[in-house]
C-alpha positions as CSV (number, residue, x, y, z in Angstrom):
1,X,-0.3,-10.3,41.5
2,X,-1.1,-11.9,38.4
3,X,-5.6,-12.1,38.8
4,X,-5.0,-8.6,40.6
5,X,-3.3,-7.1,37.4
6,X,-5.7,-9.0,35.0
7,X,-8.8,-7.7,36.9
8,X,-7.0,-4.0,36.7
9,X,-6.7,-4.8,33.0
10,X,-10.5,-5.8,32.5
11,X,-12.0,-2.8,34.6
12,X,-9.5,-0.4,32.2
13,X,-11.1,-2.4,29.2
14,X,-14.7,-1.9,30.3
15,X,-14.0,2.1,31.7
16,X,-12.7,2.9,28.3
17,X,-15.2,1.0,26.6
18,X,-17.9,3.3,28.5
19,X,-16.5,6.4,27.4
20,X,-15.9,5.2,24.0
21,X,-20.2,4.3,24.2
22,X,-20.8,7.4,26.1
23,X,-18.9,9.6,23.4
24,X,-21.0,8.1,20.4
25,X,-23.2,9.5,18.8
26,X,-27.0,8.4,19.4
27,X,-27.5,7.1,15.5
28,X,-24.6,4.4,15.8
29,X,-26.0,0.7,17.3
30,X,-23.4,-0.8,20.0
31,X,-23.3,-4.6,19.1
32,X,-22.6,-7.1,21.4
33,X,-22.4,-11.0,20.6
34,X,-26.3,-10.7,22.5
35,X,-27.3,-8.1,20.1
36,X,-25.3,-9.0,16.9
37,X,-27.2,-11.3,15.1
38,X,-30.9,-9.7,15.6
39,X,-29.1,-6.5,14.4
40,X,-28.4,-7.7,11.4
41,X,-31.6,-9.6,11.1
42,X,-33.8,-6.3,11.6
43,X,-31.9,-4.1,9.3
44,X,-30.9,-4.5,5.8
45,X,-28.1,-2.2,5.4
46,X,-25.1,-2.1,7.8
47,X,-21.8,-1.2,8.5
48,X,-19.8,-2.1,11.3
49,X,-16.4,-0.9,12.7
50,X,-14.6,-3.3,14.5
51,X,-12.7,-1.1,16.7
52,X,-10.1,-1.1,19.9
53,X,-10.3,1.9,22.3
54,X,-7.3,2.9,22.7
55,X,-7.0,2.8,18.9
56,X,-5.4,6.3,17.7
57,X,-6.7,5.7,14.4
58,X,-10.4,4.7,15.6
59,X,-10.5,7.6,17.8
60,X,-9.8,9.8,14.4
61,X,-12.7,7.9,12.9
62,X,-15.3,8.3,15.8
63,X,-16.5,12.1,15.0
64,X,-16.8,10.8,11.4
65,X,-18.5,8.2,12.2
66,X,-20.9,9.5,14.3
67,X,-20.9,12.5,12.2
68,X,-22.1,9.8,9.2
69,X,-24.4,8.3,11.2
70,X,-26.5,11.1,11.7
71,X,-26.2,12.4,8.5
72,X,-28.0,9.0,7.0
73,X,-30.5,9.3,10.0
74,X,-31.7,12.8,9.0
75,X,-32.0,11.5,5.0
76,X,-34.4,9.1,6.4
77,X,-32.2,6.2,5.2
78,X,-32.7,2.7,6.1
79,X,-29.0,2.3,6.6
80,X,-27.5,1.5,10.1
81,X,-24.0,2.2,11.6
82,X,-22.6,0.0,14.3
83,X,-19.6,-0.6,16.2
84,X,-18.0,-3.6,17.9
85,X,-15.6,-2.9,20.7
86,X,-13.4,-5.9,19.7
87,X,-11.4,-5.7,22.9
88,X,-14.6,-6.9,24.9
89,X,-16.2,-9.3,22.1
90,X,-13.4,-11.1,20.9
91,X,-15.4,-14.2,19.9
92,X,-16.9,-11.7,17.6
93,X,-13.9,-10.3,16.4
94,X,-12.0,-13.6,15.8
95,X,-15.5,-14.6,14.1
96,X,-15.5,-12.1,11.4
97,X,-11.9,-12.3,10.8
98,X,-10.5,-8.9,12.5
99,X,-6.9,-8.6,12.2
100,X,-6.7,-4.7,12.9
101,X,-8.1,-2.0,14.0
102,X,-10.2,0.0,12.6
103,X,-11.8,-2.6,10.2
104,X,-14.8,-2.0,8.6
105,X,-17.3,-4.4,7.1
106,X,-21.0,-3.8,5.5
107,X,-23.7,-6.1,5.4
108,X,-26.4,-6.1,3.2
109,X,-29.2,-8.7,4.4
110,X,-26.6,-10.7,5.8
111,X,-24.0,-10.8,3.3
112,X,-20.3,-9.4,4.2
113,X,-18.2,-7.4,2.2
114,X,-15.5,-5.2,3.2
115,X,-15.4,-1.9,3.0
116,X,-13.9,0.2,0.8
117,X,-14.5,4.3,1.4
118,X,-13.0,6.5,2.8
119,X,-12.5,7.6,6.6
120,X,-14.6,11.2,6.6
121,X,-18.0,11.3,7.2
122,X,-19.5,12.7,3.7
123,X,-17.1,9.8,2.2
124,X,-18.8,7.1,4.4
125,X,-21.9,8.5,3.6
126,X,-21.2,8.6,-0.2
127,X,-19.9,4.8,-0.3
128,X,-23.0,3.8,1.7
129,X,-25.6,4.8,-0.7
130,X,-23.8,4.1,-3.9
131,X,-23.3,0.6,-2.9
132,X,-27.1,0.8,-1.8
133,X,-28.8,2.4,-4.7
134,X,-28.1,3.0,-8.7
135,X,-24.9,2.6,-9.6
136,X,-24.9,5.9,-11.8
137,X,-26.9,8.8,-11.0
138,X,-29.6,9.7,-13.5
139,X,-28.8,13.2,-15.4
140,X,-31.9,13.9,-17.2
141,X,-31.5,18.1,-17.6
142,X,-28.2,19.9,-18.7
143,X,-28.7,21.6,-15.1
144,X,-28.1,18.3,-13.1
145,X,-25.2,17.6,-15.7
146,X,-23.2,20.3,-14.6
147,X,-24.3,20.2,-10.7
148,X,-23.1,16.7,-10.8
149,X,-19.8,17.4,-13.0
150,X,-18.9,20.8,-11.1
151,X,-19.6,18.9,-7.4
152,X,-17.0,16.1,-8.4
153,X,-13.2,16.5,-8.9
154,X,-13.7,13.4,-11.3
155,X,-17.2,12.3,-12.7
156,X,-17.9,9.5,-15.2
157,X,-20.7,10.1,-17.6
158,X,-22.2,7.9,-19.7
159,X,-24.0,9.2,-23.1
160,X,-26.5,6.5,-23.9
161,X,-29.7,7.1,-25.7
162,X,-31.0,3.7,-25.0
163,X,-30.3,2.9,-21.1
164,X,-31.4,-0.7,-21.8
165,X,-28.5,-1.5,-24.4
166,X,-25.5,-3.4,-23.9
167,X,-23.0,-0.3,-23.9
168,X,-25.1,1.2,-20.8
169,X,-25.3,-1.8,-19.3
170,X,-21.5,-2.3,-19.5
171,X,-21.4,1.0,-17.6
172,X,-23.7,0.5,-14.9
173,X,-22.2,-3.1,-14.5
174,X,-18.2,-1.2,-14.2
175,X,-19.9,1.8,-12.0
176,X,-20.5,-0.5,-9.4
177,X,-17.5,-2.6,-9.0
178,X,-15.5,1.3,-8.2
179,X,-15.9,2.6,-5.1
180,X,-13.2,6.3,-5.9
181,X,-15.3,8.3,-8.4
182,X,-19.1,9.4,-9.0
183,X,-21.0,7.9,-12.4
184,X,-23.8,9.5,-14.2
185,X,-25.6,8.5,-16.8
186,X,-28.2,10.2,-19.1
187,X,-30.0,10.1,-22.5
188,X,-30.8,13.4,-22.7
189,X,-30.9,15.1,-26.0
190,X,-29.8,18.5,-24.2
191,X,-27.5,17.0,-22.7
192,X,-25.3,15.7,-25.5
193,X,-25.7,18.8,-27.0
194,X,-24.8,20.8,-24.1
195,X,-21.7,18.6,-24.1
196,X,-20.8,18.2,-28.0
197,X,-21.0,13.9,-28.0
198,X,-22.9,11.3,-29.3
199,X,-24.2,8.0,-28.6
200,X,-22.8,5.5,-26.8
201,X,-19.6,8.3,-25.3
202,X,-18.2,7.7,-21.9
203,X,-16.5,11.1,-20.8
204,X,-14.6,11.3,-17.7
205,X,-15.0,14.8,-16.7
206,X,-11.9,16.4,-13.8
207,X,-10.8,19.6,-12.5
208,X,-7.1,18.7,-13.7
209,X,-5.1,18.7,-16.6
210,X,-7.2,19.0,-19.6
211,X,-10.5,19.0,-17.6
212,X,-11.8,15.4,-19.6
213,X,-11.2,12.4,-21.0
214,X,-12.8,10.5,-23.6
215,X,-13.0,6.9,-23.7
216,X,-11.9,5.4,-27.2
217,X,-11.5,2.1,-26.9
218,X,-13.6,-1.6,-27.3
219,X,-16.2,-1.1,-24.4
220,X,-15.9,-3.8,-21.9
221,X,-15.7,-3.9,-18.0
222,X,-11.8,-4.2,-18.0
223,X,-10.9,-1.6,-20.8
224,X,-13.2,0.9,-18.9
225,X,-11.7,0.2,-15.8
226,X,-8.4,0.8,-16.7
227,X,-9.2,3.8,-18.5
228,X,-10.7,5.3,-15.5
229,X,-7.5,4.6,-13.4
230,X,-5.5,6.0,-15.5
231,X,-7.4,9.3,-16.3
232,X,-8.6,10.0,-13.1
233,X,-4.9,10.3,-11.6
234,X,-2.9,13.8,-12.6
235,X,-0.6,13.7,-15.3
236,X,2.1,14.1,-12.3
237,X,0.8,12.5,-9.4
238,X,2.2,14.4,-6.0
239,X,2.8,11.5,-3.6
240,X,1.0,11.7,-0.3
241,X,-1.2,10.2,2.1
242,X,-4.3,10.7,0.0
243,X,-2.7,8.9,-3.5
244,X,-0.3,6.7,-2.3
245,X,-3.0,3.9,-2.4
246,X,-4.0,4.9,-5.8
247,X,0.1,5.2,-7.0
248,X,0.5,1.6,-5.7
249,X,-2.7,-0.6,-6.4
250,X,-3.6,1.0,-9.6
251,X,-3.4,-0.2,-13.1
252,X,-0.1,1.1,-14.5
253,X,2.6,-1.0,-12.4
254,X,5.8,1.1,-13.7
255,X,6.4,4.5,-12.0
256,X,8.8,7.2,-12.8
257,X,9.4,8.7,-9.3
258,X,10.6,12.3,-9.6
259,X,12.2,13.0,-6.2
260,X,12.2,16.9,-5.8
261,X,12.4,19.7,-3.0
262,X,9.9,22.7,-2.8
263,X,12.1,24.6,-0.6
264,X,14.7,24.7,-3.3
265,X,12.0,25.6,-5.6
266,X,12.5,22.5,-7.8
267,X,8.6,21.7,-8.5
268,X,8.7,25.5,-9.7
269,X,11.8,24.9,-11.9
270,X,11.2,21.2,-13.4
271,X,7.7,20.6,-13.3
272,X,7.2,21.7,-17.0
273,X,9.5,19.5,-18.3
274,X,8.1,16.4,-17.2
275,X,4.5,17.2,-18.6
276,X,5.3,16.1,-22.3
277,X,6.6,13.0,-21.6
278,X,4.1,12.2,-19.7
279,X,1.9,12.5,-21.6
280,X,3.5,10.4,-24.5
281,X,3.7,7.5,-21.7
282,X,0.4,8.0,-19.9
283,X,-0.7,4.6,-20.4
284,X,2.3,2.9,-19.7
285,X,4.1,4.8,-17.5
286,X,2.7,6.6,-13.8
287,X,4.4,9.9,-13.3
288,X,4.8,10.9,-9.6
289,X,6.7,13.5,-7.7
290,X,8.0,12.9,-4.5
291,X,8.9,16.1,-1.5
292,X,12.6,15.1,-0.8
293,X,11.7,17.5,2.4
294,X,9.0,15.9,3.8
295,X,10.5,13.5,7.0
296,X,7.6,10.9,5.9
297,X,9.1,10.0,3.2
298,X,12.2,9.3,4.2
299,X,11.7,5.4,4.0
300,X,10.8,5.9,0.3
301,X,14.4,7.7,-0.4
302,X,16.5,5.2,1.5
303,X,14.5,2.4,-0.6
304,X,16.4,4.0,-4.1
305,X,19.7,5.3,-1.6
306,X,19.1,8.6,-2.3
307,X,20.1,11.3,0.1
308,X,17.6,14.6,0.3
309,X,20.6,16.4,-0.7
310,X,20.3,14.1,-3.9
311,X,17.3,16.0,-5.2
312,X,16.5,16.4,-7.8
313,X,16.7,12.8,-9.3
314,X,14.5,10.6,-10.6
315,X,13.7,6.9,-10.5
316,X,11.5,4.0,-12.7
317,X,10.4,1.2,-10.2
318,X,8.7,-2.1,-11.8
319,X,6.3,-3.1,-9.0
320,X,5.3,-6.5,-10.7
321,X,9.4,-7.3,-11.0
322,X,10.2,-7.8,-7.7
323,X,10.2,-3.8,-7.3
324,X,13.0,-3.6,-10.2
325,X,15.0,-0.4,-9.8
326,X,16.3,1.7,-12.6
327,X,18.7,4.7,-12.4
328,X,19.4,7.0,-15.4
329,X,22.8,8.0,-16.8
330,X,21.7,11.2,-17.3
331,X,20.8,12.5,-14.2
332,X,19.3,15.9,-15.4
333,X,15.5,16.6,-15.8
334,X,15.3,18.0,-18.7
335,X,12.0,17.3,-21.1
336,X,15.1,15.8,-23.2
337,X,16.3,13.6,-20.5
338,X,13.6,12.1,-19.0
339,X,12.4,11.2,-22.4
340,X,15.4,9.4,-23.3
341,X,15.1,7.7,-19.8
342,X,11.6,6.5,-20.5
343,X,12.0,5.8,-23.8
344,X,15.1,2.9,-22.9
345,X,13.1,1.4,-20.5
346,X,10.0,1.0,-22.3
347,X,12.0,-0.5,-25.1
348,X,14.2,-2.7,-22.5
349,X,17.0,-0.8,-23.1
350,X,17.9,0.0,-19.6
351,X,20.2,-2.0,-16.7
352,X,18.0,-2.7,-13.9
353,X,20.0,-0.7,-10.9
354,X,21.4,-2.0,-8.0
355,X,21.8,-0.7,-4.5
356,X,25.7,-1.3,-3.2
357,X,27.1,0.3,-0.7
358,X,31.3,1.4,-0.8
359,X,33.2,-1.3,0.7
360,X,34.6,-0.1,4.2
361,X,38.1,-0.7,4.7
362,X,38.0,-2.8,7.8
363,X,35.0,-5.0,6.4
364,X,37.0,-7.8,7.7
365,X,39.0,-6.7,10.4
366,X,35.9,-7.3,13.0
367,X,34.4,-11.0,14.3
368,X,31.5,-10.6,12.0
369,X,32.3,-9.7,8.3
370,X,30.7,-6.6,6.7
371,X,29.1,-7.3,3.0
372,X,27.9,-5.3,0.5
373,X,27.0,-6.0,-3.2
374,X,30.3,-6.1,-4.5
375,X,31.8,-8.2,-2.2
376,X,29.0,-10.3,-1.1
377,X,29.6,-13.1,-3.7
378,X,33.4,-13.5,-3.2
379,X,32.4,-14.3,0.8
380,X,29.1,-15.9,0.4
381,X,30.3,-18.1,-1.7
382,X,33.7,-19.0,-0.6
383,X,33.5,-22.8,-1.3
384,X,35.7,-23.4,2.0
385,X,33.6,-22.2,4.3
386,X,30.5,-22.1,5.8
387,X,29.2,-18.8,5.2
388,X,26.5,-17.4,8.2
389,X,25.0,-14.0,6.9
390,X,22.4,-12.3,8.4
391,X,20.4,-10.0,6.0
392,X,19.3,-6.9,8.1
393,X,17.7,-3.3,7.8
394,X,19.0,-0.3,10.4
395,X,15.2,0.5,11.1
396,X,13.9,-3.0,12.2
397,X,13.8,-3.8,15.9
398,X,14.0,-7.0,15.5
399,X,17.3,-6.7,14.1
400,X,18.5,-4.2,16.9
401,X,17.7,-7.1,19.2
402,X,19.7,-9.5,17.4
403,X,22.4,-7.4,17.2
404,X,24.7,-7.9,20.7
405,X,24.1,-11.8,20.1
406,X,25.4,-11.6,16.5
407,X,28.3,-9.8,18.0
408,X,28.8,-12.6,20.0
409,X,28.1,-15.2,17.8
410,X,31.3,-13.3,15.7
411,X,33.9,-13.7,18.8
412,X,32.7,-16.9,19.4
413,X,33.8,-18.3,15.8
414,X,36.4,-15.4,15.2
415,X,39.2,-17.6,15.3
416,X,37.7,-20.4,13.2
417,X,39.3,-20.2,9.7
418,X,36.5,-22.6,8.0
419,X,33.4,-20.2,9.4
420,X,32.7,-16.9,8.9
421,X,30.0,-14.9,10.5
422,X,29.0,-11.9,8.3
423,X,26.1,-9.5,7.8
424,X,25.2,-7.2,5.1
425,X,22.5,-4.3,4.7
426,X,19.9,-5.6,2.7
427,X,17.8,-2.2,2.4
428,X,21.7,-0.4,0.7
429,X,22.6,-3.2,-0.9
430,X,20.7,-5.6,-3.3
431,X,21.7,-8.7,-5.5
432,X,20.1,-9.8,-8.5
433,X,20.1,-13.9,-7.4
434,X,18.6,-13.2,-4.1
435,X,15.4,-11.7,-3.0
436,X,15.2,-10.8,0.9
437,X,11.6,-10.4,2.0
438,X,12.1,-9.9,5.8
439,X,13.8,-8.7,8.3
440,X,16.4,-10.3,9.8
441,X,16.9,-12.9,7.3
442,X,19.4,-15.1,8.4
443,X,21.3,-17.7,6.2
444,X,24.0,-20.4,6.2
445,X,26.0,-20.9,2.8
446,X,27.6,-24.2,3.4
447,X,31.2,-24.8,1.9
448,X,31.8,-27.1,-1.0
449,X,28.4,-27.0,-2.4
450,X,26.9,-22.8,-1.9
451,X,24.0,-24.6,0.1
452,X,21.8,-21.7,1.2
453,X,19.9,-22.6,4.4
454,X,17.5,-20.7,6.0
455,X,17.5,-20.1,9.7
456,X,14.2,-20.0,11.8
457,X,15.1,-21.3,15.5
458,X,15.9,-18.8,18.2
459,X,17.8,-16.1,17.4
460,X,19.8,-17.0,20.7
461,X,23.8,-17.6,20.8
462,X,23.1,-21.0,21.9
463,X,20.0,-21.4,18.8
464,X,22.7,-20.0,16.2
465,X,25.5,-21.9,17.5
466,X,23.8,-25.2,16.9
467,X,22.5,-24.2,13.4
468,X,26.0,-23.7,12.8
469,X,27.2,-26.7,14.4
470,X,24.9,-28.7,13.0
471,X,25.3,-27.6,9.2
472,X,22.2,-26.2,9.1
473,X,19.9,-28.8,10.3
474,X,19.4,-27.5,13.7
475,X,16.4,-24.7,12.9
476,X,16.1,-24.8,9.5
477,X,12.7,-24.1,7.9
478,X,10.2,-26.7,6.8
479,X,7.9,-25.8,3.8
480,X,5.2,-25.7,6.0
481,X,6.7,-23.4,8.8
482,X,8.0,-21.3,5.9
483,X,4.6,-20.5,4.9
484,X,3.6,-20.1,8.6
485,X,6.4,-17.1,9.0
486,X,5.0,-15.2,6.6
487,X,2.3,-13.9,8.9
488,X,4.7,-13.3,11.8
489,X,5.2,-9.4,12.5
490,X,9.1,-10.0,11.0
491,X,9.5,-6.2,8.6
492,X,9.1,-6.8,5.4
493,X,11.4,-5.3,3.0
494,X,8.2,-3.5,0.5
495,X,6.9,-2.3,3.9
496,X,7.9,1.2,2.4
């Protein structure tokens, strides 16, 4: 039954793999581990998608991929798209380091790098001949100026009467290491007129807010760079699918989350009075407004336990403080009160806020203890007993799973007076001294001493049992088998 399966499995594979070919679109090479290397020999420039076929998100990106493909073959370019079906070629895939699907790496005579534009085909396209040709585009007439400034939503120029100095060379160099926004780059006399600025400017032209930006500051690779991430993002950044990479791996690492409904007409009512201090804290501070209505971001609200029926509130999160939370006591969004928010916590003013949950009044009338952060302490740390806490979140699977045995792991010890089995909520309630990273976390707090010990065997009765049994040294972690868990498909709690 076994080879008859695994043969069913392989002619599935290679039937889907056929479509997948016979869908594609003529332009796009399919590499095999025959072909692979003389591809790449024969052709300078090329990107390849590593892909799965029954992939939903490479099956969005075939059209655009062909789509891109063609496009580069009617410019006459010299660059190639490929595909490896990493399903069939797994010596390949394992080779070059795929860990998902799609993944998308370009090679240019050889040389890997990974990809970093977008998924439509006029993006791919864009990020393909950039990373192929000048970093900036020449703008030697006022006419291409304002072709190339009117066709981008953000375009960096660079006013530079001698394209051989230091300045412009410092802008070419920062122009290629971004892969988001279009540079251009002229000398033209016209030009600067046509755009009142002198030598040596870098504007940052958008179709937002004040419609540019002007650099002011030392020129170097880093200041420029963080000058473009911050002006090319909206005052008030709306939080979607298209920013949410930008919001997160940008410059500024503290966010003021505005959580707000349109269908109660809040964006209409409040939106003006965030503008000002925005502005006042642009560099420091990202502002971004968040739909309480849309059901995607549901994670994001339970991550600061608020409720839709909360909105409107707002939030600052520290992303480089172990995602340091912040609630205000004036919970009104007035230009007033949102300033005097900002203002305390940019002066270090403000309490960092933590998540607790009320205390339920039979937390421990049942085998295994409920905590939450008031109580957690006074049980955790109860210095005569040994103190079993699992650290869970209601959306992981993992921890549903664990659940029945945990319940029976309770009424096995629930007449033990020196052990206690408890579990606590780590996603509605959070503790200063410890940091939970995954989910389920479980861990022993041994009487006398506070001990914490981390559990990693089986999450069986009979695994848990022992750990307990065996204070602890029955599956507890090694530093090496620590760092191996990491990579394990255990939720992580800043999986948002």
């Amino acid at each position: 039954m076994k080879l008859l399966a695994l043969v069913n499995l392989v002619v599935a594979g290679a039937f889907l793999a056929a479509v997948f070919a016979d869908d594609a679109d003529d332009h796009v090479i399919i590499m095999t581990k025959d072909n692979f290397e003389k591809t790449l020999a024969e052709h300078e420039f090329v990107l390849i998608e590593f892909y799965a076929p029954w992939c939903g998100h490479c099956k969005a990106l075939a059209p655009e991929y062909a789509k891109a493909a063609k496009e580069l073959h009617e410019m006459g370019s010299n660059i190639k798209l490929a595909k490896v079906d990493a399903t069939l070629e797994t010596e390949l895939a394992e080779k070059h380091g795929v860990k998902g699907y799609p993944t998308l790496k370009f090679y240019r005579s050889g040389a890997v790098r990974e990809y970093g534009g977008g998924r439509k085909a006029e993006e791919i396209v864009d990020w393909l001949v950039r990373k192929t040709g000048p970093a900036a585009k020449d703008l030697p007439s006022v006419e291409e100026a304002k072709a190339f400034i009117e066709g981008n939503d953000v375009a960096v120029v660079g006013f530079f009467k001698d394209l051989e100095s230091e300045g412009a060379k410092v802008f070419l160099e920062t122009a290629s290491t971004i892969d988001d926004h279009k540079f251009g780059l002229t000398n033209s006399e016209d030009v600067f007129a046509e755009y009142e600025t002198t030598d040596g400017k870098i504007v940052l032209f958008k179709k937002f807010d004040d419609g540019k930006s002007v650099f002011d500051k030392e020129l170097s690779i880093k200041n420029l760079k963080s000058f473009i991430a911050v002006q090319s993002l909206p005052i008030l950044v709306e939080f979607g699918q298209d920013t949410a990479q930008k919001i997160f791996s940008g410059e500024i690492k503290s966010h003021l989350l505005f959580f707000l409904s349109k269908t109660a007409g809040h964006y209409d009512k409040y939106l003006s009075n965030l503008s000002e201090p925005a502005k006042k804290f642009r560099d420091e501070i990202l502002f971004v407004t968040i739909n309480s209505d849309n059901d995607d971001h549901e994670r994001i609200l339970d991550f600061f336990g608020i409720k839709k029926d909360d909105a409107p509130a707002m939030r600052i999160i520290q992303l480089e403080q172990d995602m340091a939370k912040y609630k205000p006591e004036n919970p009104e969004l007035s230009a007033e009160s949102v300033l005097e928010f900002v203002t305390g916590f940019v002066e270090g003013k403000l309490k960092r806020h933590m998540l607790t949950q009320d205390l339920p009044e039979d937390w421990n009338k049942t085998p295994v203890t409920v905590l939450v952060g008031t109580n957690f302490h006074e049980v955790a740390f109860d210095k005569e007993k040994d103190v079993l806490v699992e650290f869970y979140a209601p959306w992981c699977g993992h921890c549903e799973m664990l659940a029945p045995i945990y319940e029976s792991l309770g009424e096995k010890y629930k007449d033990n007076e020196s052990i206690i089995i408890a579990k606590m909520d780590a996603t509605a309630n959070e503790l200063e001294d410890i940091k939970i990273e995954n989910f389920p976390t479980i861990v022993l707090y041994k009487k006398e001493t506070n001990e914490a010990v981390n559990y990693i065997g089986e999450r069986t009765l009979e695994g848990l049992s022992k750990f307990i049994e065996t204070n602890g040294a029955y599956g507890q972690a090694p530093e090496e088998a620590q760092e191996e868990d990491e990579d394990d498909d255990v939720p992580r709690k800043d999986e948002l």
